[in-house]
N, C-alpha and C positions, 0 to 999 in steps of 0.2 A: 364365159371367160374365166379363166386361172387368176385368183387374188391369190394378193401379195401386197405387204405391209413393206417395203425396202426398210424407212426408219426405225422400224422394229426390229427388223430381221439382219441388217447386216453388223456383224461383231467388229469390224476393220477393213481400213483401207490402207495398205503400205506402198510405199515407194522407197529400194535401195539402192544405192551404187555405190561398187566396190566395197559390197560388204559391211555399208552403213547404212543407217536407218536415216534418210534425208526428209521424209515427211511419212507422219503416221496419223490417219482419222482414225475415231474413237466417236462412237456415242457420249451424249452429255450426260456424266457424270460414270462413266466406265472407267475402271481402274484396275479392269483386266489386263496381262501382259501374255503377249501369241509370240516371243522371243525367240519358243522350242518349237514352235509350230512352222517360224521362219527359218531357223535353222535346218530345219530337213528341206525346204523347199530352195534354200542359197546353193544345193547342193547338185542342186541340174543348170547345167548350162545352155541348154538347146535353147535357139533363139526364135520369136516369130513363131511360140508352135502353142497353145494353149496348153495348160496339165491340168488335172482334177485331182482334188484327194476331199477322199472321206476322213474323218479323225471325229469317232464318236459322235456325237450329236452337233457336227458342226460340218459344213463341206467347204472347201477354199480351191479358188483359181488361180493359178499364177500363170505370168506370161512375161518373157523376157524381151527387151524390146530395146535396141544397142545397147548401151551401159545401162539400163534401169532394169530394175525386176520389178512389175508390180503386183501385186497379189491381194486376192477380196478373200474375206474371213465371212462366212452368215449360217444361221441355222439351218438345219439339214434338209429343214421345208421349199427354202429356197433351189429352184433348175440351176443347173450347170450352166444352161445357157442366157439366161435372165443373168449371172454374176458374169460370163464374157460379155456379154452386151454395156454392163455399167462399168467394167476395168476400158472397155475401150474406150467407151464416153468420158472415162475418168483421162485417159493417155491424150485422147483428142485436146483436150482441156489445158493438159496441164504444158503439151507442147505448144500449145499456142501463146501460155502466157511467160514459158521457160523454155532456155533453150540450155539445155543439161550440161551436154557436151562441153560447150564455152565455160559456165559455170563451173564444174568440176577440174578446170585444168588451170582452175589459180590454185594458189595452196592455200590451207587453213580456211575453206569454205564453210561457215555459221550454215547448220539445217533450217538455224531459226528466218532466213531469209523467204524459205517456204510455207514460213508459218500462214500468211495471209490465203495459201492455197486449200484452207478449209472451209471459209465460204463458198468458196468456188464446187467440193465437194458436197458441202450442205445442197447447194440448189440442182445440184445433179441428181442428189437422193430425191430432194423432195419434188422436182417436177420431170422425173425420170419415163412417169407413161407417154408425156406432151416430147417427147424426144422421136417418139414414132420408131426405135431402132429393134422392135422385139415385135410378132404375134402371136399368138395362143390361137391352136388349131385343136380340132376335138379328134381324138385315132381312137378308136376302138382296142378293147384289150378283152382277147377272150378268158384270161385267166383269170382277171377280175370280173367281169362281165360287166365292166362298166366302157365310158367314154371321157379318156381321161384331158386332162387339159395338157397340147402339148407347147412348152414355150421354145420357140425357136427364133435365132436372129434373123433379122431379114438379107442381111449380104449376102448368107448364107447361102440359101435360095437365089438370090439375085445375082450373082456373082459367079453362081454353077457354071461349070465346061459342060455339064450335059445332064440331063432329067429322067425319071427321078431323081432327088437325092434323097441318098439314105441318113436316116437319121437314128442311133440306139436309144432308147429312153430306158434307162431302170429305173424299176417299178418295185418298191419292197420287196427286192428280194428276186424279181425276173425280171426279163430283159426283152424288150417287142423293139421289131428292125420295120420304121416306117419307111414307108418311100411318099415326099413329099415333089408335088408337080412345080414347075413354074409361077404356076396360079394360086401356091399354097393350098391347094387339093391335095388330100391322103390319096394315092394310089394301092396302096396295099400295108396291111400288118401281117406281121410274122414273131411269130417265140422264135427267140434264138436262145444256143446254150452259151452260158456264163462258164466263164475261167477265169484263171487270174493268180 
């Protein structure tokens, strides 16, 4: 199975609407600012669609979701799909216990009202594999000639219109096109060429 530190490894967790910063996690005692990091990603408006970006030795998700944008900051060690997996858990959470819409159409809305929603992300980090919402499957990679760990959400799979589903993993540098079954069985690997 693929380890993974989450506490270690994620740099931030933001939630914005309309361009403001309404709740932001941080690791205890981080006093890092991702400002410029958010500012490129405030920049796409597409809704309901996952994005990735690389930026040096760190990768971030964002996802727009009615009025919220919310986006995971972690080390580059971290899957693309392990950070969709805890921004969902993080959006599940947070809609349960806020209902945004309502809030944001008083005026002069305090962020600080969100502030108790850090707990809430502390126990998401910390008991995130007992969520059951990710598995690590082993695909074969002949350009490494190893068997890597691959982490994929489970809706993913479960949720398919039809099977395989393909899944791209980059890999230092290449790029192998799984097809993963119903059953979370590897059906086949393939190099694909990278562009971009």
């Amino acid at each position: 199975m693929e380890e993974y530190d989450l506490e270690k490894s994620i740099n931030f967790i933001n939630i914005s609407a309309n361009d403001v910063v309404i709740f932001e996690w941080k690791p205890t005692g981080s006093f890092t600012s991702f400002a410029l990091d958010l500012n490129i990603i405030k920049e796409n408006t597409a809704v309901d669609i996952f994005f990735h970006l690389n930026k040096g030795n760190r990768k971030m998700v964002y996802i727009r979701k009615g009025s919220a944008l919310y986006t995971i900051g972690s080390e580059d060690t971290i899957q693309f799909q392990l950070l969709e997996a805890l921004v969902e858990a993080v959006i599940k959470e947070f809609k349960e216990i806020y209902d945004l819409d309502v809030i944001l159409s008083y005026e002069n809305v305090s962020a600080n009202i969100f502030n108790g929603f850090k707990s809430s992300v502390d126990e998401i980090i910390k008991k995130f594999k007992d969520l059951n919402i990710i598995k690590t499957i082993r695909v074969p990679c002949r350009v490494c000639n190893k068997n890597l760990g691959l982490i994929i959400k489970k809706n993913i799979i479960e949720e398919a219109d039809s099977y395989p589903v393909p899944i791209v993993y980059n890999h230092k540098g290449h790029a192998i096109l799984c097809y993963i079954d119903k059953n979370f069985e590897v059906r086949g690997v393939e190099l694909v060429n990278i562009t971009g």
